[in-house]
Every structure is written in structure tokens, then in C-alpha cells.
C-alpha positions in Angstrom: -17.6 15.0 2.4 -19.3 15.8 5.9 -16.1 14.6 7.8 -14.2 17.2 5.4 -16.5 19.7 6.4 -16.4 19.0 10.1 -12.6 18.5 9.9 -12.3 22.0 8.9 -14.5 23.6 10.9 -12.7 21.9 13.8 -9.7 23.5 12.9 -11.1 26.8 12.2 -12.3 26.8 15.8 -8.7 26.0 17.2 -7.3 28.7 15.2 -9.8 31.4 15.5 -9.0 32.6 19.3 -12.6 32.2 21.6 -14.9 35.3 21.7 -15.1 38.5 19.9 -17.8 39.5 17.4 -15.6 38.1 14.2 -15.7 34.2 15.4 -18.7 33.6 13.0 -17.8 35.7 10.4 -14.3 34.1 10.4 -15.4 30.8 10.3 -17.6 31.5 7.6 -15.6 33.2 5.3 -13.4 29.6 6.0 -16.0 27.8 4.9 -16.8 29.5 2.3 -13.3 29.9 1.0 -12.9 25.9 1.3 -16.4 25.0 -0.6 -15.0 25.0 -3.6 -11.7 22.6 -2.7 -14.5 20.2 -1.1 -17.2 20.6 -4.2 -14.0 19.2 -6.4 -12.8 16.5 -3.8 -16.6 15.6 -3.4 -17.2 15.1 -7.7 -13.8 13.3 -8.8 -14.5 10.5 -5.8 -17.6 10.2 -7.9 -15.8 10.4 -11.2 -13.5 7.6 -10.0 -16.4 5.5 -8.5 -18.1 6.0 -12.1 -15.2 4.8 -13.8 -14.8 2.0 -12.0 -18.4 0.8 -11.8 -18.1 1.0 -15.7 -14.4 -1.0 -16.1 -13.7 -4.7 -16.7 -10.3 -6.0 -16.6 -8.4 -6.5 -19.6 -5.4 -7.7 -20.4 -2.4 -8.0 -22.9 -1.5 -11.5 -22.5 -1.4 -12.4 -25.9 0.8 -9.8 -26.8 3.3 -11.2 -24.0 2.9 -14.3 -25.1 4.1 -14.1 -28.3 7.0 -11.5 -27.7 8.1 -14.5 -25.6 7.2 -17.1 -28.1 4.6 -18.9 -25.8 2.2 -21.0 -27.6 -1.0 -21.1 -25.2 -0.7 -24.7 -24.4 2.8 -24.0 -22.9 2.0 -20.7 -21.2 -1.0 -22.9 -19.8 1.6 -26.0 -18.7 3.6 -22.9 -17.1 1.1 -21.9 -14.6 -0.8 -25.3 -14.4 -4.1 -24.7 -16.5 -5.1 -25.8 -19.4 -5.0 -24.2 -22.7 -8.6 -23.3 -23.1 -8.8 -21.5 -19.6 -5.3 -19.2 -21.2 -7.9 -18.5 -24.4 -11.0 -17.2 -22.1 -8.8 -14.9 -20.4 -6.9 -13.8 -23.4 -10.6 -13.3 -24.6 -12.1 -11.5 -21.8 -14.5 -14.5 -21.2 -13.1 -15.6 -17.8 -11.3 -13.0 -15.2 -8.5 -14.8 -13.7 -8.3 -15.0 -9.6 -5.3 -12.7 -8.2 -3.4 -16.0 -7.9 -3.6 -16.7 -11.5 -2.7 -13.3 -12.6 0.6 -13.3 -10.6 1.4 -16.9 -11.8 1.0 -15.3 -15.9 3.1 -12.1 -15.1 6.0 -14.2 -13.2 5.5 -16.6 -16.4 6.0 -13.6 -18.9 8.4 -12.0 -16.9 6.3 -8.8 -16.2 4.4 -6.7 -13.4 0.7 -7.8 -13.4 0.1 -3.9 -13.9 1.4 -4.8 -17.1 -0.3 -7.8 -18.0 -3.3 -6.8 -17.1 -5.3 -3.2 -16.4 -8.8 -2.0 -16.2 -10.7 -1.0 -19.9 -13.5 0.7 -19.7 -16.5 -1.0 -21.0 -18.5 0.6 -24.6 
């Protein structure tokens, strides 16, 4: 938020011409004006940060599974795990690496977005 804040009142002092009595009062009326824009930036990178502190990653791999009539076992031989490692991630037990992710998606024929996406946790 400071870098907004300094940001701005770098370009306040480019545009406001040097001299006269209404430099400060210009560029705080600027400031002032822009408070509120910054206030909001500042509290929904918090917001976001909160959410994400508070998500796990889940997933909807059973569901595309079966819509492509995958037993476990052969969406396991698929992507080269075994079957029990395809139940802990269908059960939120074990969070698969970025490599396994992709390998499931290409395997079920959709976007990792779609196999997977953050939940928020209770």
C-alpha cells in the first residue's frame, strides 16, 4: 500500500506545475480523493490472503472418473500410481504434486482447473 501511496504522490507532483501557494493543497485534496481507492485495494489483498490461508485443494476426480467409466485401479494404471494413492486424493487425504494433477486431467480429458480447485476449509 505505501508504494500506492508514493506512486501517486509521484504523479501528483509531475502534474501539479512547481510553485504557487495551491501545490499542497492540490496534492492533498489528491490524496485525499484517492484514500478511499487505496483503503479498498489495501482490504481485498487481505480478503484474498485470508481466503487463501483458509483453502485446501479439492477436487472432482471421482465425478470424472466415473462420467468416463474409470474404475480407480485403471485411472491409477493410466497415470502410473497405484489405486490406493487415486483413493487418498479422491479423499482429500493426500494433495497430489502439479505433475500428478496434470497426468489425471490429460487422463480424464479435462483442464486441471476442472479437476481440481481450492475449497475453503469449515
Amino acid at each position: 500500500m505505501a508504494i500506492l501511496l508514493l506512486a501517486l504522490v509521484a504523479v501528483t507532483m509531475m502534474i501539479v506545475s512547481p510553485g504557487g501557494g495551491q501545490h499542497l493543497s492540490t496534492l492533498f485534496i489528491t490524496l485525499l480523493l484517492a484514500l478511499p481507492a487505496l483503503l479498498t485495494l489495501y482490504l481485498l489483498s487481505g480478503f484474498k490472503r485470508m481466503i487463501l490461508e483458509n483453502a485446501h485443494l479439492a477436487n472432482r476426480l471421482k465425478e470424472l472418473r466415473a462420467r468416463h467409466g474409470f474404475t480407480q485401479a485403471a485411472l491409477a494404471e493410466a497415470v502410473g500410481v497405484t489405486r490406493k494413492t487415486i483413493n487418498t486424493v479422491e479423499n482429500n487425504v493426500f494433495t497430489p504434486s502439479a505433475t500428478l494433477a496434470l497426468k489425471l486431467a490429460t487422463a480424464l480429458q479435462v483442464s486441471v482447473e476442472e479437476a481440481f480447485y481450492l475449497k475453503e476449509q469449515p
